[in-house]
Each structure stands twice: as C-alpha cells, then as structure tokens.
PyMOL Python script that loads the backbone (N, CA, C, O; Angstrom):
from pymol import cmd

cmd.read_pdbstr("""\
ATOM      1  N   UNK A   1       0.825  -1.177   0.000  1.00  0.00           N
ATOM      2  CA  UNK A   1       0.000   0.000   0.000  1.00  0.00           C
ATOM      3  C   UNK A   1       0.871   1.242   0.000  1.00  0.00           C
ATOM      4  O   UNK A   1       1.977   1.146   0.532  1.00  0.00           O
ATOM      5  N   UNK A   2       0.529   2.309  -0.494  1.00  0.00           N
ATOM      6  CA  UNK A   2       1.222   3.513  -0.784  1.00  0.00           C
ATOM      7  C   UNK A   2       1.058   4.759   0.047  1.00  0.00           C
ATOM      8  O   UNK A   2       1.325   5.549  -0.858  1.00  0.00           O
ATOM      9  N   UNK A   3       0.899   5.276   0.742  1.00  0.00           N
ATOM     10  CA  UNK A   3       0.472   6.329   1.744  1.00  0.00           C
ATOM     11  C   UNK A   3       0.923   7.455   1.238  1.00  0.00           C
ATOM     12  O   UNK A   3       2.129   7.463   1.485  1.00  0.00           O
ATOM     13  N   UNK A   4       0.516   8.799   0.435  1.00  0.00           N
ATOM     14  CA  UNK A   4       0.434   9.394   0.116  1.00  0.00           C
ATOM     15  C   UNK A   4       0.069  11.246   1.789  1.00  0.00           C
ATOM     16  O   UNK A   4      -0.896  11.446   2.527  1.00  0.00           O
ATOM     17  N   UNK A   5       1.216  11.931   1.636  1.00  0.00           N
ATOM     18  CA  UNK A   5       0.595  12.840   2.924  1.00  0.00           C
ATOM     19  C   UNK A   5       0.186  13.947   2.300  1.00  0.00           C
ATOM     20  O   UNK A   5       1.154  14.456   1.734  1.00  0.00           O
ATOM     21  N   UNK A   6      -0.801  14.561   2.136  1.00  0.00           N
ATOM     22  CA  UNK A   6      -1.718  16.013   2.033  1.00  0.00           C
ATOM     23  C   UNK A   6      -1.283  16.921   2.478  1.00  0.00           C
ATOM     24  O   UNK A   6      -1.770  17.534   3.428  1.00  0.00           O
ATOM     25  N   UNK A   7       0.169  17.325   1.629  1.00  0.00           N
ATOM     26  CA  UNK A   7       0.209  18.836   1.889  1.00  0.00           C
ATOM     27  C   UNK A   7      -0.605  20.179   2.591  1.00  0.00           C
ATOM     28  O   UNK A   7      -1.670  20.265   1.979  1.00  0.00           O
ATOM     29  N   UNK A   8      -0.536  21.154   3.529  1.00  0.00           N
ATOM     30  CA  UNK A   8      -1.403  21.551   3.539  1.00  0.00           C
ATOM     31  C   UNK A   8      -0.720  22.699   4.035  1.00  0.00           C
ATOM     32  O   UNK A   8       0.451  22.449   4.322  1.00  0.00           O
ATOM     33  N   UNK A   9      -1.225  24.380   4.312  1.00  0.00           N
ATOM     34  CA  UNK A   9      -0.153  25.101   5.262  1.00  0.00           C
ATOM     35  C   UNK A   9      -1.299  24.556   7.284  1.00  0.00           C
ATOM     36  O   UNK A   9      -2.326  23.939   7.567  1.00  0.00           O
ATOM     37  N   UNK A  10      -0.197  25.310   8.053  1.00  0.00           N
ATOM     38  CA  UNK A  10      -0.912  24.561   9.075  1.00  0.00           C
ATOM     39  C   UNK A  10      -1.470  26.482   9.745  1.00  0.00           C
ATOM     40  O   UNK A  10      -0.760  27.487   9.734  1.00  0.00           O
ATOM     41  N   UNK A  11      -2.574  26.385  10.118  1.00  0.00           N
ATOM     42  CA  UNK A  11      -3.603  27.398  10.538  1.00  0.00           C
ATOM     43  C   UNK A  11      -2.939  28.260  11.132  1.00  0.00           C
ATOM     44  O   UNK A  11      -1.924  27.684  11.525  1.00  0.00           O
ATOM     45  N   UNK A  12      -2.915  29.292  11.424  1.00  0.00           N
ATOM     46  CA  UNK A  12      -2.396  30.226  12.632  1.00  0.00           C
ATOM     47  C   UNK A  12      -4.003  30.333  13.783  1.00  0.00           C
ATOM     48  O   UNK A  12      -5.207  30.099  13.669  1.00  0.00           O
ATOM     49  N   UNK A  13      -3.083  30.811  14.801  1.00  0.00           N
ATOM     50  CA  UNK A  13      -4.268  30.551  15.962  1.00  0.00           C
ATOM     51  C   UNK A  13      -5.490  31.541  15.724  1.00  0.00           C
ATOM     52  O   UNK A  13      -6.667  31.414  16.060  1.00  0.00           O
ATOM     53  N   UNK A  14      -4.762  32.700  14.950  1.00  0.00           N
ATOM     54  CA  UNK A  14      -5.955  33.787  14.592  1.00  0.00           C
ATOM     55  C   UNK A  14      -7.220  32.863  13.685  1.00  0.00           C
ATOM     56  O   UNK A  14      -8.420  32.750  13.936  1.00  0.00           O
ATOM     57  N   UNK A  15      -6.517  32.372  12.726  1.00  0.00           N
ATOM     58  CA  UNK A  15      -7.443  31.527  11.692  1.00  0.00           C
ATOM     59  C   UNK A  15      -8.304  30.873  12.529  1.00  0.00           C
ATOM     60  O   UNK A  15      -9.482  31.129  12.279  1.00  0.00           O
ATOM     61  N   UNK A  16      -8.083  29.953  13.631  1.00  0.00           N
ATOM     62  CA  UNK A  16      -8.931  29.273  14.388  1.00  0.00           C
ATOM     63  C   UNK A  16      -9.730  30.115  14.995  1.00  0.00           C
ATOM     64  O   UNK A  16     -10.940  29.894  14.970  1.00  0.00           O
ATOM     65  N   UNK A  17      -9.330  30.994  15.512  1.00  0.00           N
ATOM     66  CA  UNK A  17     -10.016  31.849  16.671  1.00  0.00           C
ATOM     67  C   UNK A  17     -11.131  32.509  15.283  1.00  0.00           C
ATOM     68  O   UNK A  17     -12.345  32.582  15.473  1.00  0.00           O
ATOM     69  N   UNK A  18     -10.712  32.793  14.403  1.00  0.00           N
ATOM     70  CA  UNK A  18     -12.277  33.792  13.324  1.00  0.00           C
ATOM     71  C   UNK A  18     -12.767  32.689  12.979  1.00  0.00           C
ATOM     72  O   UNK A  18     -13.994  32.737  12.895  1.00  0.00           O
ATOM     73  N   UNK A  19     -12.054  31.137  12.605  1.00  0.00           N
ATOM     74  CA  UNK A  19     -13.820  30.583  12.311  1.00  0.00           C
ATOM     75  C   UNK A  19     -14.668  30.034  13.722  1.00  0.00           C
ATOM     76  O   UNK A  19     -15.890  29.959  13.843  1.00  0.00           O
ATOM     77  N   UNK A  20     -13.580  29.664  14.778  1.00  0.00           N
ATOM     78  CA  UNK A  20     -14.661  29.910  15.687  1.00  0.00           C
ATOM     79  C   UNK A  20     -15.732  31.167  16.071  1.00  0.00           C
ATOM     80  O   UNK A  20     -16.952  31.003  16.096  1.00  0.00           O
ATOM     81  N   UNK A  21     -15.289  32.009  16.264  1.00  0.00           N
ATOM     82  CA  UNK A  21     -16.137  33.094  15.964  1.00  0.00           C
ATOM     83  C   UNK A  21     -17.363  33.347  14.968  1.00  0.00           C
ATOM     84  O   UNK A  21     -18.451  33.874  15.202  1.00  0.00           O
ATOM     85  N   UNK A  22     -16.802  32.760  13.680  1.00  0.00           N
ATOM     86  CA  UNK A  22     -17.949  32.648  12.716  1.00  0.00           C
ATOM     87  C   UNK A  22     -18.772  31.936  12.646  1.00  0.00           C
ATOM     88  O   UNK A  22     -19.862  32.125  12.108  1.00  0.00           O
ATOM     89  N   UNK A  23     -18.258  30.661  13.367  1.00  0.00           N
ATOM     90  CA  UNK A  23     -19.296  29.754  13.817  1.00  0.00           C
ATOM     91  C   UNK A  23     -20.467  29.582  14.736  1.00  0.00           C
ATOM     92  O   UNK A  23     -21.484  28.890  14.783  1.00  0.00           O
ATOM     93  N   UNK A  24     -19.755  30.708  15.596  1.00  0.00           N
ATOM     94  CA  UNK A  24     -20.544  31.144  17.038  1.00  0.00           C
ATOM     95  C   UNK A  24     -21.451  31.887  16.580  1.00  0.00           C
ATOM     96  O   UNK A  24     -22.647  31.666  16.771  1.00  0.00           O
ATOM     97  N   UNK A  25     -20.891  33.089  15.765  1.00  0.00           N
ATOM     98  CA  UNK A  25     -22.193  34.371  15.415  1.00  0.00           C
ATOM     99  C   UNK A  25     -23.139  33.155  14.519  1.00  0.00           C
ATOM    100  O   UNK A  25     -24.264  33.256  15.008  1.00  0.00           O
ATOM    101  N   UNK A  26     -23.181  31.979  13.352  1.00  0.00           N
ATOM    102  CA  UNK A  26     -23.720  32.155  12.739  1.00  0.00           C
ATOM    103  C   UNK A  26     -25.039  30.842  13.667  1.00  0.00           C
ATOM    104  O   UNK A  26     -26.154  30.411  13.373  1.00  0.00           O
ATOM    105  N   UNK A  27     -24.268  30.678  14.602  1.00  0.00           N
ATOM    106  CA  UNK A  27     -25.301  29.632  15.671  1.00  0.00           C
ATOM    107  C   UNK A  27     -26.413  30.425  16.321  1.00  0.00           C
ATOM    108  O   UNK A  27     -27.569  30.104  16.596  1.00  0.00           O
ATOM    109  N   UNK A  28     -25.645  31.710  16.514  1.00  0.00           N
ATOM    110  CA  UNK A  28     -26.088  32.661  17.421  1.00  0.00           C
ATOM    111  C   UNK A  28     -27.522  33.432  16.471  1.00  0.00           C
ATOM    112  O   UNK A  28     -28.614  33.684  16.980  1.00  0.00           O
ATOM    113  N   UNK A  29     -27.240  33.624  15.393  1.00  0.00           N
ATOM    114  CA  UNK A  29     -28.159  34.375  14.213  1.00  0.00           C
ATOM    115  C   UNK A  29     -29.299  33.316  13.907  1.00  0.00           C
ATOM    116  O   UNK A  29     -30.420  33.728  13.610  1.00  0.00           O
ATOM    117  N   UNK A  30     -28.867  31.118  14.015  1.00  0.00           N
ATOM    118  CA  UNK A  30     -30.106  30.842  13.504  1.00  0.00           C
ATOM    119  C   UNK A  30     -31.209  31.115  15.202  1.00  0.00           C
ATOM    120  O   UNK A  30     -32.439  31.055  15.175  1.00  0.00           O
ATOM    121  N   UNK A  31     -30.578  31.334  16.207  1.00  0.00           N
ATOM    122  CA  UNK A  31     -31.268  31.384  17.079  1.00  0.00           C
ATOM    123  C   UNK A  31     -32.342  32.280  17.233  1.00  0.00           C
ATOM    124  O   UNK A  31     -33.471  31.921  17.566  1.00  0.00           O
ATOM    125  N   UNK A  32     -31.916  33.771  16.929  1.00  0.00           N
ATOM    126  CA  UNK A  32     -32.239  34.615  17.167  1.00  0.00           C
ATOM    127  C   UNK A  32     -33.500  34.538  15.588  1.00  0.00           C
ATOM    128  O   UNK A  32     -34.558  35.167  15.565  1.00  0.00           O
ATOM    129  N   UNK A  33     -33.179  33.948  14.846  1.00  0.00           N
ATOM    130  CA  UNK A  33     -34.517  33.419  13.765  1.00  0.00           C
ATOM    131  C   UNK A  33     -35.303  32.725  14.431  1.00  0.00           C
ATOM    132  O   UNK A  33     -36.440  33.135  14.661  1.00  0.00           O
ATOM    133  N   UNK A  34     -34.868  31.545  14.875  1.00  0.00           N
ATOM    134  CA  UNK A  34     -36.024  30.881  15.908  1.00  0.00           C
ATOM    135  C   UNK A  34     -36.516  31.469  16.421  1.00  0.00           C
ATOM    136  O   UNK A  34     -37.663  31.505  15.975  1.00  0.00           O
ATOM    137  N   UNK A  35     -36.323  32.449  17.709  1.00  0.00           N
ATOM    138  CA  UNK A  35     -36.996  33.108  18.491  1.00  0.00           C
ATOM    139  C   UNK A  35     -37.927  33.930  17.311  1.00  0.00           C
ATOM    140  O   UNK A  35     -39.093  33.660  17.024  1.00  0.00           O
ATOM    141  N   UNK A  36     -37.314  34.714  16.873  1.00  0.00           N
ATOM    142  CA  UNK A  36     -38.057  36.062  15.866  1.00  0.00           C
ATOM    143  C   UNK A  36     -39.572  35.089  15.569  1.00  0.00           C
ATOM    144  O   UNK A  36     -40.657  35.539  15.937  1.00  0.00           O
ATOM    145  N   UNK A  37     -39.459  33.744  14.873  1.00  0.00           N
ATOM    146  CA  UNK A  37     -40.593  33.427  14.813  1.00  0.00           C
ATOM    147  C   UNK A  37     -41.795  32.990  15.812  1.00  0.00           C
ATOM    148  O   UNK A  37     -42.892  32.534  15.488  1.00  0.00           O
ATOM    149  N   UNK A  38     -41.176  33.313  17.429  1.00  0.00           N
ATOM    150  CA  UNK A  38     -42.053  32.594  17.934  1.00  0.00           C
ATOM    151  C   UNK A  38     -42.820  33.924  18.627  1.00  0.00           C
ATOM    152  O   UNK A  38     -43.643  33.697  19.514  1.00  0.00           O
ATOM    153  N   UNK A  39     -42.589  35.102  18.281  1.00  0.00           N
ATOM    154  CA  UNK A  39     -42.500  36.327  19.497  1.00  0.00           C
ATOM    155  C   UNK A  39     -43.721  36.767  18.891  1.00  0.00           C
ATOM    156  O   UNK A  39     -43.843  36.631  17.673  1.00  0.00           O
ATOM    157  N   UNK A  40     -44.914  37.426  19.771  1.00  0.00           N
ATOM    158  CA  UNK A  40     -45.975  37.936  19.219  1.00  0.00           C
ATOM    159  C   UNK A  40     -46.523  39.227  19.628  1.00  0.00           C
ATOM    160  O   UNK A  40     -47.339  39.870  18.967  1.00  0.00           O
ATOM    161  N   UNK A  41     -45.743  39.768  21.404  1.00  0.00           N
ATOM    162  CA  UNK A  41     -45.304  41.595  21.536  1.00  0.00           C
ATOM    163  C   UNK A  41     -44.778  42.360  20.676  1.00  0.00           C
ATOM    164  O   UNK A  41     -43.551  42.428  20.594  1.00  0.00           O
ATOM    165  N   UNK A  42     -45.519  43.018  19.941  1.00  0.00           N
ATOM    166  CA  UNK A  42     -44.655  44.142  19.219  1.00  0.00           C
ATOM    167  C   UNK A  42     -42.876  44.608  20.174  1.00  0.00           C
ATOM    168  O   UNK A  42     -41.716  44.507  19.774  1.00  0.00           O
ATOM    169  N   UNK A  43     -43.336  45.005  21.236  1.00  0.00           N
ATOM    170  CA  UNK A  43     -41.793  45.345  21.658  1.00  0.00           C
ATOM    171  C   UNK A  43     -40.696  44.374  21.835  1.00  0.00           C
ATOM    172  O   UNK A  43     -39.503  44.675  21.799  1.00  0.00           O
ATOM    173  N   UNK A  44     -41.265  42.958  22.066  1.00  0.00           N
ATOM    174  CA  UNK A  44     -40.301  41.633  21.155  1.00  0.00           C
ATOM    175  C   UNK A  44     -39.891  41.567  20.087  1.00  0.00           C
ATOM    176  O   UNK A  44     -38.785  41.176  19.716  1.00  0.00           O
ATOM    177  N   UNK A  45     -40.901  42.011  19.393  1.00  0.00           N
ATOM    178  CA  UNK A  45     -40.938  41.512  17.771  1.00  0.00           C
ATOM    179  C   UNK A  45     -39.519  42.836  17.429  1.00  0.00           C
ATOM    180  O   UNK A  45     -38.425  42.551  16.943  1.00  0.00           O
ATOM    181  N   UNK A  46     -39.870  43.922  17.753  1.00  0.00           N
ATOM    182  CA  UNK A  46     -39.013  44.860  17.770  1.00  0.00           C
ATOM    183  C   UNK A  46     -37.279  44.596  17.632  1.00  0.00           C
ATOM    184  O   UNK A  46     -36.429  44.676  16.746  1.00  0.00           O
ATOM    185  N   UNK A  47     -37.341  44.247  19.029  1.00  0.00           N
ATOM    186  CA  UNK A  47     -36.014  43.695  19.522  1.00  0.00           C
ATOM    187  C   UNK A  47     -35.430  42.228  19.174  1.00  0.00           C
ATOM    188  O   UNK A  47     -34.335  41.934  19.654  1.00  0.00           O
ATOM    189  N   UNK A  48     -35.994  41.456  18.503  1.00  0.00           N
ATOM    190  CA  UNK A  48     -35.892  40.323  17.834  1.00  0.00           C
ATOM    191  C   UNK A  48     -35.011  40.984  16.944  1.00  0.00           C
ATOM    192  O   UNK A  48     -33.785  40.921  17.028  1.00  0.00           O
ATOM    193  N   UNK A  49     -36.029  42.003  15.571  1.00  0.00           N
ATOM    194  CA  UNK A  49     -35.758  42.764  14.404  1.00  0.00           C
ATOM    195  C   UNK A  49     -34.051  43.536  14.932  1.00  0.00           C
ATOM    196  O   UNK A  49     -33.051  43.364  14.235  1.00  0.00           O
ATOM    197  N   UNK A  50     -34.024  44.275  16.112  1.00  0.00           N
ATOM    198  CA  UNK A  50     -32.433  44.724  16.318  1.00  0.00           C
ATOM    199  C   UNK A  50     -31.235  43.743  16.746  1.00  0.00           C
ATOM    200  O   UNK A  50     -30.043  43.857  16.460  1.00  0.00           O
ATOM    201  N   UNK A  51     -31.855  42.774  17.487  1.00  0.00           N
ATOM    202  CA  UNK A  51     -30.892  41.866  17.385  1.00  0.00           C
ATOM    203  C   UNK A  51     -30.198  40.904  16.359  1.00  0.00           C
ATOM    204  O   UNK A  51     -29.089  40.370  16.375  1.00  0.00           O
ATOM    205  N   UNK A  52     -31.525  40.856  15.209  1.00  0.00           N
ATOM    206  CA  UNK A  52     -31.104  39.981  13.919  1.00  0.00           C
ATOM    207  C   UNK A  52     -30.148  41.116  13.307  1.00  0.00           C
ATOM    208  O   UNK A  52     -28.959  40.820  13.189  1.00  0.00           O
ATOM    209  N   UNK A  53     -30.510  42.197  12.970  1.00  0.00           N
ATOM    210  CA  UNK A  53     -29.584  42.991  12.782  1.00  0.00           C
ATOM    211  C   UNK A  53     -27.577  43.162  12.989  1.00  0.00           C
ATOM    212  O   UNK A  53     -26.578  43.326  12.289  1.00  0.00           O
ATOM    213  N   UNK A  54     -27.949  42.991  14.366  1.00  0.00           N
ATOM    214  CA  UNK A  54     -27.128  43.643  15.097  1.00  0.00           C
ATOM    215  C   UNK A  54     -25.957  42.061  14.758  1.00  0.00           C
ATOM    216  O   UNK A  54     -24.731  42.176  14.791  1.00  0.00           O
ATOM    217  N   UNK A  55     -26.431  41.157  14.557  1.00  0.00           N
ATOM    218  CA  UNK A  55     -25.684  39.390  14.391  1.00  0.00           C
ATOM    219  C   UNK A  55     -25.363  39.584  13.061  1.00  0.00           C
ATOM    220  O   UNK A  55     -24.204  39.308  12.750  1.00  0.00           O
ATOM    221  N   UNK A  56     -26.367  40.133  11.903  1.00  0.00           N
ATOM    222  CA  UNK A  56     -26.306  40.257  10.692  1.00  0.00           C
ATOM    223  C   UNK A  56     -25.032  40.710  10.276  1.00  0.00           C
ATOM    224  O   UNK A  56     -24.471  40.261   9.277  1.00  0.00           O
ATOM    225  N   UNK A  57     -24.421  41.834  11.222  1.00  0.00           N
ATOM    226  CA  UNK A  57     -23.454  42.984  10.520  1.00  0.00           C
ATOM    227  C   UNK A  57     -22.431  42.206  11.517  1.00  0.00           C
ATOM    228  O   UNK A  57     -21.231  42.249  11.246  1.00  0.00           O
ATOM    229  N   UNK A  58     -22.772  41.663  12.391  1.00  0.00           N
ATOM    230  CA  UNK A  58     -21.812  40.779  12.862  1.00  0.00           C
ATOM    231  C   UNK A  58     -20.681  39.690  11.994  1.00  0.00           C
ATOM    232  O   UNK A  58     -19.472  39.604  11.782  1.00  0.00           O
ATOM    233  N   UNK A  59     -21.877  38.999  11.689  1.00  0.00           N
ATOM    234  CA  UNK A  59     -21.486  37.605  10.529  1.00  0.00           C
ATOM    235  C   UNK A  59     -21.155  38.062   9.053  1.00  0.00           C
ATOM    236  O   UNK A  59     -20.579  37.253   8.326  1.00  0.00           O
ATOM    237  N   UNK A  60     -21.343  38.769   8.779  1.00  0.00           N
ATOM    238  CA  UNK A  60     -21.096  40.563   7.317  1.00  0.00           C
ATOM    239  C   UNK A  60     -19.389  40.213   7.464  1.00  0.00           C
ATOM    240  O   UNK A  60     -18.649  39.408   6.899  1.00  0.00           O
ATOM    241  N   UNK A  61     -19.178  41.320   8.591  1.00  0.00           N
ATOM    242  CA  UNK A  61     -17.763  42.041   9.245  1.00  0.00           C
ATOM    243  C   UNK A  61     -16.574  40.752   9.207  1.00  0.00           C
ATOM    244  O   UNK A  61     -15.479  40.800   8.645  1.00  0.00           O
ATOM    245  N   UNK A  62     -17.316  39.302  10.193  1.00  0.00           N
ATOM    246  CA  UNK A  62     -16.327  38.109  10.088  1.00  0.00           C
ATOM    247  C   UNK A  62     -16.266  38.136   9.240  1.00  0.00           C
ATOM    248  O   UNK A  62     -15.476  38.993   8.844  1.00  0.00           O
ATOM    249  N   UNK A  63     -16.959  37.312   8.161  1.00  0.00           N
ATOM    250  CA  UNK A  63     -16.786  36.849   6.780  1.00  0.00           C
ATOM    251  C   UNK A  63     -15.639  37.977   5.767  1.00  0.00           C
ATOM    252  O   UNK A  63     -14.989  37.702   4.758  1.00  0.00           O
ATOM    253  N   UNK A  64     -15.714  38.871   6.296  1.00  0.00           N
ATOM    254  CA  UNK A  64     -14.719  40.053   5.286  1.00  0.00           C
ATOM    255  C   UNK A  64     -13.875  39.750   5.904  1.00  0.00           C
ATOM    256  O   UNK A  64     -13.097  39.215   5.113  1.00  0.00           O
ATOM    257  N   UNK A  65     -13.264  39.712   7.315  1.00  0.00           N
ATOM    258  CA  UNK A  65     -12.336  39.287   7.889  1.00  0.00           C
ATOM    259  C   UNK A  65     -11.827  38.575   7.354  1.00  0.00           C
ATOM    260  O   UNK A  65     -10.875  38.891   6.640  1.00  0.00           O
ATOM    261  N   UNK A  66     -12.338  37.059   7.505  1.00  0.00           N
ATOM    262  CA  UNK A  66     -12.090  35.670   7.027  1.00  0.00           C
ATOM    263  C   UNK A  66     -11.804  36.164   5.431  1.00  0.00           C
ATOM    264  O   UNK A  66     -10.832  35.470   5.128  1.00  0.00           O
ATOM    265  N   UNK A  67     -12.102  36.915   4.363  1.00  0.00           N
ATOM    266  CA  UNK A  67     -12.184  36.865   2.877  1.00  0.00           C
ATOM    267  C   UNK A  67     -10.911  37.671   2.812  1.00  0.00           C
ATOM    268  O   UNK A  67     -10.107  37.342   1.940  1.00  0.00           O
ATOM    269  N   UNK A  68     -10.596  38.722   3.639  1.00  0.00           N
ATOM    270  CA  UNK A  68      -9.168  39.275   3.922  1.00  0.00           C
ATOM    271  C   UNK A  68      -8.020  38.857   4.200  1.00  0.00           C
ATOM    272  O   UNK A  68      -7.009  39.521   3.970  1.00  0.00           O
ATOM    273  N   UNK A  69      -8.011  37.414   4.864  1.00  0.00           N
ATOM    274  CA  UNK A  69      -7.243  37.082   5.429  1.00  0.00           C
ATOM    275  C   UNK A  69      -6.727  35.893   4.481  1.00  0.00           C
ATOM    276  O   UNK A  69      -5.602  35.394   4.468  1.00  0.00           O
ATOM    277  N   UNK A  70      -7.912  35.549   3.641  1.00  0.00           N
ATOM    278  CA  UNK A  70      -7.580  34.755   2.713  1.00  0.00           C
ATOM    279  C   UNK A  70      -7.967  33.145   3.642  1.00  0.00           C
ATOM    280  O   UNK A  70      -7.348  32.086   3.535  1.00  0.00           O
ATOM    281  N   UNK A  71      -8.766  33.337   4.227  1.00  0.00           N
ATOM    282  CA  UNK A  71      -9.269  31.952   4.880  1.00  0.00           C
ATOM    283  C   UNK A  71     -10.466  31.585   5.017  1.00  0.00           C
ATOM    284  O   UNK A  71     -11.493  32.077   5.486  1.00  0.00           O
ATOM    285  N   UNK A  72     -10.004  30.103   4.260  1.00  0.00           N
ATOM    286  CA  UNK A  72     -11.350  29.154   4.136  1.00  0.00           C
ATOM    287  C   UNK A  72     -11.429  28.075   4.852  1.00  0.00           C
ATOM    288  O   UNK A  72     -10.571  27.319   5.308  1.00  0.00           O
ATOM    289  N   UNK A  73     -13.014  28.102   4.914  1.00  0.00           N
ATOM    290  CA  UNK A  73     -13.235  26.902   5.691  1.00  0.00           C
ATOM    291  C   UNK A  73     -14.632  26.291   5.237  1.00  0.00           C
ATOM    292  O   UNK A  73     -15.469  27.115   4.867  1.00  0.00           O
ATOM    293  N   UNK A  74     -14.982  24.960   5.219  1.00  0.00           N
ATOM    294  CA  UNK A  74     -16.144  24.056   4.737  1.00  0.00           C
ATOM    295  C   UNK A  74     -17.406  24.407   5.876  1.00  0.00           C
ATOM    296  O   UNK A  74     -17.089  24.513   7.061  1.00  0.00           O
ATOM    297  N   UNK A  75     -18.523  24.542   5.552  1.00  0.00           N
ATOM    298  CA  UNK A  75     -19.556  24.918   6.595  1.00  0.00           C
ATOM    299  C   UNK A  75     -20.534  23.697   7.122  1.00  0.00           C
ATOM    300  O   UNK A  75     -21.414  23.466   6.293  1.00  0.00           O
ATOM    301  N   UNK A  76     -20.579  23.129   7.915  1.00  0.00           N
ATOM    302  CA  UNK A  76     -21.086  21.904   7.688  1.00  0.00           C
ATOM    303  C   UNK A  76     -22.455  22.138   8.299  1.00  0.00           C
ATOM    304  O   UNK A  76     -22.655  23.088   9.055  1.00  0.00           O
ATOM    305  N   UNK A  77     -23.551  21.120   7.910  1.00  0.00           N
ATOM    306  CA  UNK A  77     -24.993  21.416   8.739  1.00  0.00           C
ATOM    307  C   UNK A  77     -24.431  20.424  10.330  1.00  0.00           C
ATOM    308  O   UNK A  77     -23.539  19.597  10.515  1.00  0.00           O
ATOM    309  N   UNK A  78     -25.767  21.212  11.465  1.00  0.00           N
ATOM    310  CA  UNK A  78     -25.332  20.567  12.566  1.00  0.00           C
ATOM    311  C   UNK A  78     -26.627  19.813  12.379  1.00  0.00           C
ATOM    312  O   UNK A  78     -26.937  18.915  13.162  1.00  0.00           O
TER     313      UNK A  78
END
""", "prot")
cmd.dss("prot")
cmd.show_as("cartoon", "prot")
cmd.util.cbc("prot")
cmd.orient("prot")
C-alpha cells in the first residue's frame, strides 16, 4: 500500500479563533430566527428585528475578515 501525505499550510491561531467566531455568530443568528418566529409583543418583535440585525453585521464584518485574510473553511450542517 502507498500512503500518500496532504500537503497543507498549518492554521495560525488567529485563523482558528475567526472561524470559531464565525461559527458562534452564525449559531447565534439561527437562534435569534427561531426566536423572531415565535415572538408575538410588538416590543419583542421589535427587539428580535435589532438583534437579527445587530448578528447580521456581525457575521457581514467576520466573513470580510475571514475573505481578507484569505481563509477558508467548509460549513457543515449541525
């Protein structure tokens, strides 16, 4: 048998640390969808609407990060 090794470069800790991060905001954003659909106070519904926001420009900002930095990563469903 032949064993062949997969080149690869190896991550810097920043790299780890933004897709954790990106992973977090984008856990954090389907949540804040869940909720948004379950809320039926206007002043919920409100604050649902600023918080999706507020994750939105969150997960925006990483991703430019991550596209700056020149780092990729596979997104997997949980």
């Amino acid at each position: 048998m032949v064993y062949m090794k997969l080149l690869s470069r190896r991550k810097r800790p920043t790299e780890d640390l933004l897709i954790k991060e990106i992973n977090k905001t984008k856990l954090a954003l389907e949540a804040a969808y869940s909720q948004f659909e379950y809320v039926v106070d206007p002043d919920l519904i409100d604050s649902c609407i600023y918080e999706l926001n507020a994750i939105q420009k969150r997960y925006k900002y990483l991703l430019k990060q991550a596209k700056a930095s020149d780092i990729s990563f596979i997104e997997t469903k949980s």
